[in-house]
C-alpha positions as a Markdown table, in Angstrom:
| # | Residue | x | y | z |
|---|---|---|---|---|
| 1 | Unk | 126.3 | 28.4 | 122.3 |
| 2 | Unk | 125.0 | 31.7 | 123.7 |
| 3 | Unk | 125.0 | 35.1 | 121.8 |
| 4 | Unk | 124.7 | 38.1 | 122.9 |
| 5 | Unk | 125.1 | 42.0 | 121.7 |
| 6 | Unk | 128.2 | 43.4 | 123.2 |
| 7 | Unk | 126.4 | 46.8 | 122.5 |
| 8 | Unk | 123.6 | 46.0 | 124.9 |
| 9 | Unk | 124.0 | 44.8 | 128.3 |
| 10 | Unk | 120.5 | 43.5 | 129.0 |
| 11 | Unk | 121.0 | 40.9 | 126.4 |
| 12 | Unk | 124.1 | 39.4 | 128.3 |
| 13 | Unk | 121.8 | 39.4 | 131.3 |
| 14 | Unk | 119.1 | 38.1 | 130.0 |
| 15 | Unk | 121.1 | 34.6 | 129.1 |
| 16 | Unk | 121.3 | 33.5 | 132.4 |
| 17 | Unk | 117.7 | 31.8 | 132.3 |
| 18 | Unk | 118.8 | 29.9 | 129.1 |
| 19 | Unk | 121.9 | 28.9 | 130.6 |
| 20 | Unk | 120.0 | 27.6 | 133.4 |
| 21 | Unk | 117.7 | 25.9 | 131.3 |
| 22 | Unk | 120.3 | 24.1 | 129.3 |
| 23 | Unk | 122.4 | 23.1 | 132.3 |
| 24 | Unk | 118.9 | 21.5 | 133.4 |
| 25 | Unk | 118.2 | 19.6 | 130.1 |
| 26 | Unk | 122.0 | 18.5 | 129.7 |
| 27 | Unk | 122.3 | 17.0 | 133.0 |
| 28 | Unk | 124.4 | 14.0 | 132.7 |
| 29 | Unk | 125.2 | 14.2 | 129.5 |
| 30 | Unk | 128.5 | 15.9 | 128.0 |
| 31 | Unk | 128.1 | 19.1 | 126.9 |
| 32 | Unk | 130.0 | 22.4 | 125.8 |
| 33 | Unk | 128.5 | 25.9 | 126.7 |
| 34 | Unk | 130.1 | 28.8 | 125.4 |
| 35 | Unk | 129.4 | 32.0 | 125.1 |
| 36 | Unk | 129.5 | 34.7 | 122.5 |
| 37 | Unk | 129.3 | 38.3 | 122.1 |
| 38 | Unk | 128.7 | 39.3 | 119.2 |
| 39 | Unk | 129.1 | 43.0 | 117.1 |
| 40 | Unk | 132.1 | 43.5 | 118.8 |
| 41 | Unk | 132.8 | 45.9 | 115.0 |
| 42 | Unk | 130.7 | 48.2 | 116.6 |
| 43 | Unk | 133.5 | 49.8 | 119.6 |
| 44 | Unk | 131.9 | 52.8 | 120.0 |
| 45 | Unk | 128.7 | 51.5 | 121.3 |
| 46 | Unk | 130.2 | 48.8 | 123.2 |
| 47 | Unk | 128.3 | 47.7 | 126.8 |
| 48 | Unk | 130.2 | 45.0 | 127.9 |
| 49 | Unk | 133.9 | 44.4 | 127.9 |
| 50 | Unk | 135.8 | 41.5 | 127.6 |
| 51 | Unk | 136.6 | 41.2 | 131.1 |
| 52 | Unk | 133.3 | 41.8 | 132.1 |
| 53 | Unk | 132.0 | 38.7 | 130.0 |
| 54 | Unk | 134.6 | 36.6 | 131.2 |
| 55 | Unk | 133.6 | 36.8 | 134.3 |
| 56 | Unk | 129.4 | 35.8 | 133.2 |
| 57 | Unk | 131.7 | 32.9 | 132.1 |
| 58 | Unk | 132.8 | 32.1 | 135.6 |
| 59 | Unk | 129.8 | 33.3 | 137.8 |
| 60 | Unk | 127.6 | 30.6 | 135.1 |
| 61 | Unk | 129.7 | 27.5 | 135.3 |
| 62 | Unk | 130.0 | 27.9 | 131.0 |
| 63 | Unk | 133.2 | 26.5 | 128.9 |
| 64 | Unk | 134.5 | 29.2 | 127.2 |
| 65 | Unk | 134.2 | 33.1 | 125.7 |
| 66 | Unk | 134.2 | 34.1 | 122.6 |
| 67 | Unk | 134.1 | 37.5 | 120.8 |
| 68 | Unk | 132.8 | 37.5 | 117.1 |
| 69 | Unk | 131.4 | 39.9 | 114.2 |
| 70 | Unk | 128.9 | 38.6 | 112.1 |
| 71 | Unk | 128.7 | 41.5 | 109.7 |
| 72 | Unk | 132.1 | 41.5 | 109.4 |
| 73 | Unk | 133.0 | 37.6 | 110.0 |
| 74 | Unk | 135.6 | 38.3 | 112.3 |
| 75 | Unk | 136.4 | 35.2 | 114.4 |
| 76 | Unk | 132.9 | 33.5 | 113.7 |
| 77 | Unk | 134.9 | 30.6 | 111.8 |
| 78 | Unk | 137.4 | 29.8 | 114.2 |
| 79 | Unk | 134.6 | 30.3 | 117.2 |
| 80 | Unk | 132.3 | 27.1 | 115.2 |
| 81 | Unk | 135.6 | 25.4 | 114.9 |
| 82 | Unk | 136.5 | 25.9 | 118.2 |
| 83 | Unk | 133.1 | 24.7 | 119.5 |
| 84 | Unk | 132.8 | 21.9 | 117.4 |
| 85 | Unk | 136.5 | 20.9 | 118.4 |
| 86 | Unk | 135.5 | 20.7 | 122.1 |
| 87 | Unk | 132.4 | 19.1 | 121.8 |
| 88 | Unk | 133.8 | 16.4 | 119.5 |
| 89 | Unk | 136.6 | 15.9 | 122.1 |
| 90 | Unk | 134.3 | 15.9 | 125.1 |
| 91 | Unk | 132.3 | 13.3 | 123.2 |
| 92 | Unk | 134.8 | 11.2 | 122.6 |
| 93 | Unk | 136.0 | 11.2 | 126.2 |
| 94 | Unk | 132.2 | 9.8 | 127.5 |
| 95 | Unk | 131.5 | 6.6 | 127.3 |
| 96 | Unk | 127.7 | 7.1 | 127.2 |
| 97 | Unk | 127.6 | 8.9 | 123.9 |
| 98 | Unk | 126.5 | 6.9 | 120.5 |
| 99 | Unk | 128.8 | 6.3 | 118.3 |
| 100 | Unk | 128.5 | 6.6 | 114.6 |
| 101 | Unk | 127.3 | 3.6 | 112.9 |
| 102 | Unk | 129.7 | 1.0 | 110.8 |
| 103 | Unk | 126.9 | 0.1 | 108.2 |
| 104 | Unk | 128.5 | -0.1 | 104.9 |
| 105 | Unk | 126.7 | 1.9 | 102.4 |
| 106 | Unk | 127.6 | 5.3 | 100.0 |
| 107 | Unk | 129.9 | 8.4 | 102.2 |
| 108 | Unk | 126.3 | 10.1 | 103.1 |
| 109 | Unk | 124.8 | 7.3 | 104.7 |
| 110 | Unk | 127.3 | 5.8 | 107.3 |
């Protein structure tokens, strides 16, 4: 997951060395990138627009776009649900990922 400031372009920029990075380290394994902007309460000082993320989204090879407010929680639960949703189903689609072990033992420890 990548955040960035809706308010400030240069940080939406400045992702694309991550991203690169990650795709790098991630390399044949399953994996969900996503990105987020992020004080999207703040309109009048918005940078980047929807449409102009989406499109980081394609241009970057990532998964999906999400738009979130962490000051006022707008959409940041359903964006961590959503994520861990995708990456639990892309999991369970490859074969090469460990599966959760079967020892018998309390809830905590299986």
């Amino acid at each position: 997951m990548f955040v960035f400031d809706v308010t400030r372009k240069q940080t939406l920029q400045d992702l694309a060395l991550y991203i690169d990075a990650a795709k790098t380290e991630m390399a044949g394994r399953p994996h969900e990138l996503i990105l987020v902007g992020n004080k999207i309460d703040i309109f009048e000082s918005r940078e980047v627009g929807a449409a102009e993320a989406s499109e980081f989204v394609a241009t970057h090879g990532l998964h999906d776009y999400r738009e979130v407010s962490a000051k006022s929680g707008a959409n940041v639960n359903l964006t961590f649900r959503n994520a861990l949703t995708h990456t639990a189903f892309r999991a369970k689609k490859s074969p090469g990922m460990p599966r959760r072990r079967t020892k018998k033992g309390p809830p905590c420890c299986n």
